[in-house]
NUBA-189740 format. One record per residue (C-alpha): x, y, z; residue number from 1; residue in one letter. Coordinates in steps of 0.02 Angstrom, whole numbers. Layout:
N
@c1=X | c2=Y | c3=Z | seq=NUM | type=A;
...
This chain:
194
@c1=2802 | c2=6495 | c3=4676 | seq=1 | type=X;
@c1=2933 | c2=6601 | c3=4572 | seq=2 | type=X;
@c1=3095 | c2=6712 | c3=4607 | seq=3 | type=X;
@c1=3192 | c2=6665 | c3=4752 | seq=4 | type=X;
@c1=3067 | c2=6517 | c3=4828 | seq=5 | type=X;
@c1=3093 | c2=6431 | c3=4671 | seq=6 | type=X;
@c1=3278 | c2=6466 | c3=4634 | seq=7 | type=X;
@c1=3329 | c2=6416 | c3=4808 | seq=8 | type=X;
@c1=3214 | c2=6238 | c3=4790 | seq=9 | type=X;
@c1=3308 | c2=6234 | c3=4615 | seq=10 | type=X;
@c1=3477 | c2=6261 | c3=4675 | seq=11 | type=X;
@c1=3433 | c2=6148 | c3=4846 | seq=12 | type=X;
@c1=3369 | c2=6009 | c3=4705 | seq=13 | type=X;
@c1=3523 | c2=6014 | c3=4613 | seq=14 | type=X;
@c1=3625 | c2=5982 | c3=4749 | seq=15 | type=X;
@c1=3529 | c2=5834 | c3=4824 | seq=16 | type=X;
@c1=3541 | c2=5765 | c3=4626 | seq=17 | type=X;
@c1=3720 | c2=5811 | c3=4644 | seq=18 | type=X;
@c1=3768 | c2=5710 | c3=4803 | seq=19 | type=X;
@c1=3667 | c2=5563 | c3=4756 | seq=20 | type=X;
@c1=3777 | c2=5546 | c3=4588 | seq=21 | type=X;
@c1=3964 | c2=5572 | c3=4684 | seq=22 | type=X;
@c1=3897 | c2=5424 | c3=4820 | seq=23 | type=X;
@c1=3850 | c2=5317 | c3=4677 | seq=24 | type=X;
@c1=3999 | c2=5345 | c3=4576 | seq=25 | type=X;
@c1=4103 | c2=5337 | c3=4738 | seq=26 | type=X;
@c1=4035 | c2=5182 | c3=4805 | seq=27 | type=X;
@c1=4032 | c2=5074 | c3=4612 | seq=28 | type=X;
@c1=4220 | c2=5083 | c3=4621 | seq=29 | type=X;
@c1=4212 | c2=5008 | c3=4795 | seq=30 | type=X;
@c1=4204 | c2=4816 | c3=4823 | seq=31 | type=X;
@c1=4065 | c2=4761 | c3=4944 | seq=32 | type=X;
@c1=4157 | c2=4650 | c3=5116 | seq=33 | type=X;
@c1=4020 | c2=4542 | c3=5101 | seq=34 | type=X;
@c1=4055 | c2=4523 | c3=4910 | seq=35 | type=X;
@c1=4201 | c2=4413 | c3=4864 | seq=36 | type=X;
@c1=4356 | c2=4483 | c3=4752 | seq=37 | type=X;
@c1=4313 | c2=4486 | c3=4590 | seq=38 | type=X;
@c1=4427 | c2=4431 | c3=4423 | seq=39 | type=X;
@c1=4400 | c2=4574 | c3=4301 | seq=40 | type=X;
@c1=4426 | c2=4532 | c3=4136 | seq=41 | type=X;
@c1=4496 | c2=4644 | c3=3996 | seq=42 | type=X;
@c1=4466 | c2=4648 | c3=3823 | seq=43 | type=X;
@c1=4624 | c2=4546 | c3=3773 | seq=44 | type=X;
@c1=4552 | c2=4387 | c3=3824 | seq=45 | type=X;
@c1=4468 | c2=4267 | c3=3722 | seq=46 | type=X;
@c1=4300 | c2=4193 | c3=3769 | seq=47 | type=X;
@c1=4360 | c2=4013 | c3=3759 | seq=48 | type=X;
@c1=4514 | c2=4081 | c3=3901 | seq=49 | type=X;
@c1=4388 | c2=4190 | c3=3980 | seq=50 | type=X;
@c1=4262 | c2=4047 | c3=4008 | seq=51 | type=X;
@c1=4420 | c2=3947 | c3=4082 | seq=52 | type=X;
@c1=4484 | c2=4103 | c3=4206 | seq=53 | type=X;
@c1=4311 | c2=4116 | c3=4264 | seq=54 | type=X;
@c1=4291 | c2=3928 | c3=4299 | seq=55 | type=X;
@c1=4473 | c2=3926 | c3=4373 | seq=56 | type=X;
@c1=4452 | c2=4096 | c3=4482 | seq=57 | type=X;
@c1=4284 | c2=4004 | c3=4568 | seq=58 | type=X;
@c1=4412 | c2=3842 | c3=4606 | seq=59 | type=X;
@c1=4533 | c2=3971 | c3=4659 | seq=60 | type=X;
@c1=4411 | c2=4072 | c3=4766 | seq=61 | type=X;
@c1=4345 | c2=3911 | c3=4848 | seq=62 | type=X;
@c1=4493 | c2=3863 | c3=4907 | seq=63 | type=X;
@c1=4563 | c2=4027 | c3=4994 | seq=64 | type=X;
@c1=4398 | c2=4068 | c3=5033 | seq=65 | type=X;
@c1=4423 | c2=4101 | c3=5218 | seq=66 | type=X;
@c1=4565 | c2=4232 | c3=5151 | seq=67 | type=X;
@c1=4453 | c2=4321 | c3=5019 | seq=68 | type=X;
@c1=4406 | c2=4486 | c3=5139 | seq=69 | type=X;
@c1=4623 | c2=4515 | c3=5149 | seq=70 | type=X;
@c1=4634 | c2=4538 | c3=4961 | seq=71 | type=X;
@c1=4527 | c2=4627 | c3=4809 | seq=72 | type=X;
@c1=4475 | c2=4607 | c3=4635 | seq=73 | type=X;
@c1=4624 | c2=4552 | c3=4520 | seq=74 | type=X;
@c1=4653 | c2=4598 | c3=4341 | seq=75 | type=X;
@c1=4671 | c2=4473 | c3=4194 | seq=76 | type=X;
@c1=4749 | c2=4517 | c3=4032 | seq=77 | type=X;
@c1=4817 | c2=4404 | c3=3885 | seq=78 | type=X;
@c1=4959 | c2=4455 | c3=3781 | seq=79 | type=X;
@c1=5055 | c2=4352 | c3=3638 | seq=80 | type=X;
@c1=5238 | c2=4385 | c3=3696 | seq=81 | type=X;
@c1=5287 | c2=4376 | c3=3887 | seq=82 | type=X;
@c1=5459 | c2=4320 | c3=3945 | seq=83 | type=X;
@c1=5366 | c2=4182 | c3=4047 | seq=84 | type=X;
@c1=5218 | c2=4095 | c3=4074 | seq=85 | type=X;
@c1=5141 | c2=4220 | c3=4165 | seq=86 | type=X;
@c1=5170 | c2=4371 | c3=4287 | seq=87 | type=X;
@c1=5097 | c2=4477 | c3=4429 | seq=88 | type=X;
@c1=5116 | c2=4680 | c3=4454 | seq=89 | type=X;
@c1=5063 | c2=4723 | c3=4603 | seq=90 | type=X;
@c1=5027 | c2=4903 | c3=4578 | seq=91 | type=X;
@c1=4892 | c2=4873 | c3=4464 | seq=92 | type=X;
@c1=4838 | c2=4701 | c3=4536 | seq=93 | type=X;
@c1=4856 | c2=4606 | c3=4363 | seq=94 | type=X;
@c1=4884 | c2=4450 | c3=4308 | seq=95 | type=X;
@c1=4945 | c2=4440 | c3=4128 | seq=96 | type=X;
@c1=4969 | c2=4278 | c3=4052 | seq=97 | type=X;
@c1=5025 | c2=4213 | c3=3902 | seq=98 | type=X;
@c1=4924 | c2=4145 | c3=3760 | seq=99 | type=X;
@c1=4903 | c2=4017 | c3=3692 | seq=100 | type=X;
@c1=4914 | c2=3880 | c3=3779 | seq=101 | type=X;
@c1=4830 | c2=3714 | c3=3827 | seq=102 | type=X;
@c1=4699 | c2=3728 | c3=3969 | seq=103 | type=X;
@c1=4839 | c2=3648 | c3=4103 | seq=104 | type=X;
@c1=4949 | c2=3777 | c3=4066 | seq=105 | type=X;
@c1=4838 | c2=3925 | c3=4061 | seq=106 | type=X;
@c1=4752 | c2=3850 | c3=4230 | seq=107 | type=X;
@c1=4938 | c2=3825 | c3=4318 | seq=108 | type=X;
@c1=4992 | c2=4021 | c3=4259 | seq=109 | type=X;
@c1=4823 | c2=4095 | c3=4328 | seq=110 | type=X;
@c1=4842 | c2=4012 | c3=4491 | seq=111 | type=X;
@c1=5025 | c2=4047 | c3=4508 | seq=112 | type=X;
@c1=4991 | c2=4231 | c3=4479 | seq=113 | type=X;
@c1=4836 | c2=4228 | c3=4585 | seq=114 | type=X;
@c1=4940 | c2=4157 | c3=4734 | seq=115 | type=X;
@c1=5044 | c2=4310 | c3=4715 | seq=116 | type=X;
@c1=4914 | c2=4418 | c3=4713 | seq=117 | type=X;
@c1=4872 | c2=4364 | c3=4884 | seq=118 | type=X;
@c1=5040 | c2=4363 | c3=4937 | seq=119 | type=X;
@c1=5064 | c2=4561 | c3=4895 | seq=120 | type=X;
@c1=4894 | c2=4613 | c3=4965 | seq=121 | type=X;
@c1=4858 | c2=4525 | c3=5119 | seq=122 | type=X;
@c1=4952 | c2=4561 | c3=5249 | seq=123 | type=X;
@c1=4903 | c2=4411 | c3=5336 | seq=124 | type=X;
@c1=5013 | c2=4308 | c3=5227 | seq=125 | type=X;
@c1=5171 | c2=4368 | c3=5304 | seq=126 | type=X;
@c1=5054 | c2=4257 | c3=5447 | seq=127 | type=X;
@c1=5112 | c2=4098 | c3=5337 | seq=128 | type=X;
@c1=5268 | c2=4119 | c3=5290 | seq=129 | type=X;
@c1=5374 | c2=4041 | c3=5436 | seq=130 | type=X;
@c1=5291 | c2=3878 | c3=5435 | seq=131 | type=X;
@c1=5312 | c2=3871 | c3=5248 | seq=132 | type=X;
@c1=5488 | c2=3890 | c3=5239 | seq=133 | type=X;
@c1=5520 | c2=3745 | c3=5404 | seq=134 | type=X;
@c1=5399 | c2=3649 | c3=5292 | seq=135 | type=X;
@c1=5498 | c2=3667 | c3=5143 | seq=136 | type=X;
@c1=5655 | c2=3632 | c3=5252 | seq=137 | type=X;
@c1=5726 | c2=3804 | c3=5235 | seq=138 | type=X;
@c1=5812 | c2=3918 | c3=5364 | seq=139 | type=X;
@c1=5686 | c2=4037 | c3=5455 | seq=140 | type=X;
@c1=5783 | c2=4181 | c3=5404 | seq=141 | type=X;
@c1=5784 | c2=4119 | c3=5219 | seq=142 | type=X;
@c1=5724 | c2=4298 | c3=5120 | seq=143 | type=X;
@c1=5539 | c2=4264 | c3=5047 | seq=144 | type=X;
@c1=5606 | c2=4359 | c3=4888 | seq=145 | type=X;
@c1=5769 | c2=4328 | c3=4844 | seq=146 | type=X;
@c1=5863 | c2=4454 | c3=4703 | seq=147 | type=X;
@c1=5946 | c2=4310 | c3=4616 | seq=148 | type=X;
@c1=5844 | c2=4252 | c3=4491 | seq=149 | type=X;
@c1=5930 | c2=4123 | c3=4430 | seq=150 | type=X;
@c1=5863 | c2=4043 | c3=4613 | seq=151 | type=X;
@c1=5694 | c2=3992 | c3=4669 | seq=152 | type=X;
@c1=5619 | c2=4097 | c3=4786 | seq=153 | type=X;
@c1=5495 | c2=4063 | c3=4942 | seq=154 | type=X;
@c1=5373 | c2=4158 | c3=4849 | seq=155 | type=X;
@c1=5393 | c2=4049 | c3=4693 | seq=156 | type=X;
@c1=5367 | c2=3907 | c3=4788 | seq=157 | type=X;
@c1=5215 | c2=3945 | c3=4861 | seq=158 | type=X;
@c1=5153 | c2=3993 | c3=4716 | seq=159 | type=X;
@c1=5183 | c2=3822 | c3=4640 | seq=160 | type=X;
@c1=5108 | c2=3756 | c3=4797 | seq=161 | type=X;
@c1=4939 | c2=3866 | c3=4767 | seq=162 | type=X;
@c1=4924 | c2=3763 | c3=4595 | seq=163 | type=X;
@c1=4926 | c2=3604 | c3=4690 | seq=164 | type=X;
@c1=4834 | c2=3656 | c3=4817 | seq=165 | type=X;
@c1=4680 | c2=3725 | c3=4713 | seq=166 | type=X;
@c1=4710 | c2=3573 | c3=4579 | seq=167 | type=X;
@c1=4764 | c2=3445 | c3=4683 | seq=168 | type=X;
@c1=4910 | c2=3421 | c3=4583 | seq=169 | type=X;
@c1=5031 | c2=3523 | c3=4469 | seq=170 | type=X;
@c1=5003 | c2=3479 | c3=4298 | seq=171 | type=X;
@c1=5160 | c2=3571 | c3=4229 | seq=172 | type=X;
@c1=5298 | c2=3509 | c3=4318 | seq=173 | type=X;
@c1=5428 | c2=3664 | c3=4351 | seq=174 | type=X;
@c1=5596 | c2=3655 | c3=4438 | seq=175 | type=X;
@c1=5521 | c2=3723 | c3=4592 | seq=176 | type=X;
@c1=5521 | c2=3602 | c3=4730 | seq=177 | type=X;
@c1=5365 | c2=3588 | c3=4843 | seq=178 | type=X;
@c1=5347 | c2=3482 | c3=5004 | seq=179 | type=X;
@c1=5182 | c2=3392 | c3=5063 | seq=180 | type=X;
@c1=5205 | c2=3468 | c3=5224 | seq=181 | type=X;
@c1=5215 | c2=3643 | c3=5122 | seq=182 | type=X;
@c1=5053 | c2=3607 | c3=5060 | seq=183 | type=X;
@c1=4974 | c2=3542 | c3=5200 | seq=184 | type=X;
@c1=5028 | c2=3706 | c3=5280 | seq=185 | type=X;
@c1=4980 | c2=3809 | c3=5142 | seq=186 | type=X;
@c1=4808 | c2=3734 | c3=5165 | seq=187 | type=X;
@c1=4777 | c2=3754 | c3=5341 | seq=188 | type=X;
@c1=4813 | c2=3955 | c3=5320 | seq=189 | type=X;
@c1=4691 | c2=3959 | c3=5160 | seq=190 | type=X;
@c1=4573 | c2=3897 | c3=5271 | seq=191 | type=X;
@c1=4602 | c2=4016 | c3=5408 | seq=192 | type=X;
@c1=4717 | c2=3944 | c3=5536 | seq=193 | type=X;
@c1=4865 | c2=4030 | c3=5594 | seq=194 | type=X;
């Protein structure tokens, strides 16, 4: 075979090789439905905090597992000087939380964060909102955000709820106020009711 047999089967070759390498590269950044979200760790974490996230993500995951195919992988990053205990940005789906701290803290901060991840990308949880906020005694047109910080939100609250929920408890008490019945609601939606 030579001149334009072979450069066509060449050229046809490299194209095949081509395709198979965009599809491969186009389906690694993709997450599997059948595959849970995963917590993707950066290089700012420890092993010893890493080991806990991991542990704490599984609890996490367990518990909203009927909700895991409305929200993806979620980012973890530690940093040395935050304003807070932790915090959420939703645009790059990362939790950053600050270290160190004992395990109870770290574990409360990751689930708090975690909670809000779900909140801002699963559009089901607009689903729970109304019965939290009659659970938690408040107005029905109470905003889930509200711009004064100095107050505590909905959002806040459910997010202190989440740490109960997934722990059973909160071990770092905060000046949010949660409800049983907020909880109770909280984890009849993680486990897929309306």
């Amino acid at each position: 075979m030579s001149g334009p047999d072979l450069g066509r089967r060449v050229k046809n070759g490299l194209i095949l090789v081509a395709l198979a390498v965009l599809s491969s590269g186009m389906t690694a950044g993709c997450r599997n439905a059948n595959q849970p979200p995963r917590l993707v760790v950066d290089g700012s974490v420890a092993a010893d905090f890493e080991a806990l996230a991991l542990e704490t993500w599984d609890q996490f995951l367990d518990a909203f597992q009927s909700r895991s195919d409305c929200f993806g992988d979620v980012h973890l990053r530690a940093v040395y000087s935050l304003d807070s205990r932790a915090g959420y940005d939703p645009d790059t789906a990362t939790a950053t939380v600050l270290v160190p701290g004992t395990p109870a803290l770290l574990q409360s901060g990751l689930i708090h964060e975690w909670a809000h991840h779900i909140e801002f990308q699963c559009e089901e949880h607009r689903d729970l909102r109304p019965a939290f906020l009659a659970a938690q005694g408040l107005p029905p047109d109470t905003p889930w955000r509200l711009p004064d910080a100095s107050a505590i939100s909905p959002s806040e609250q459910y997010a202190e709820a989440a740490i109960e929920f997934v722990l059973g408890t909160r071990p770092i008490p905060t000046e949010a106020h949660v409800t049983r019945q907020a909880i109770r609601v909280l984890r009849e939606w993680a486990e897929g009711g309306e």
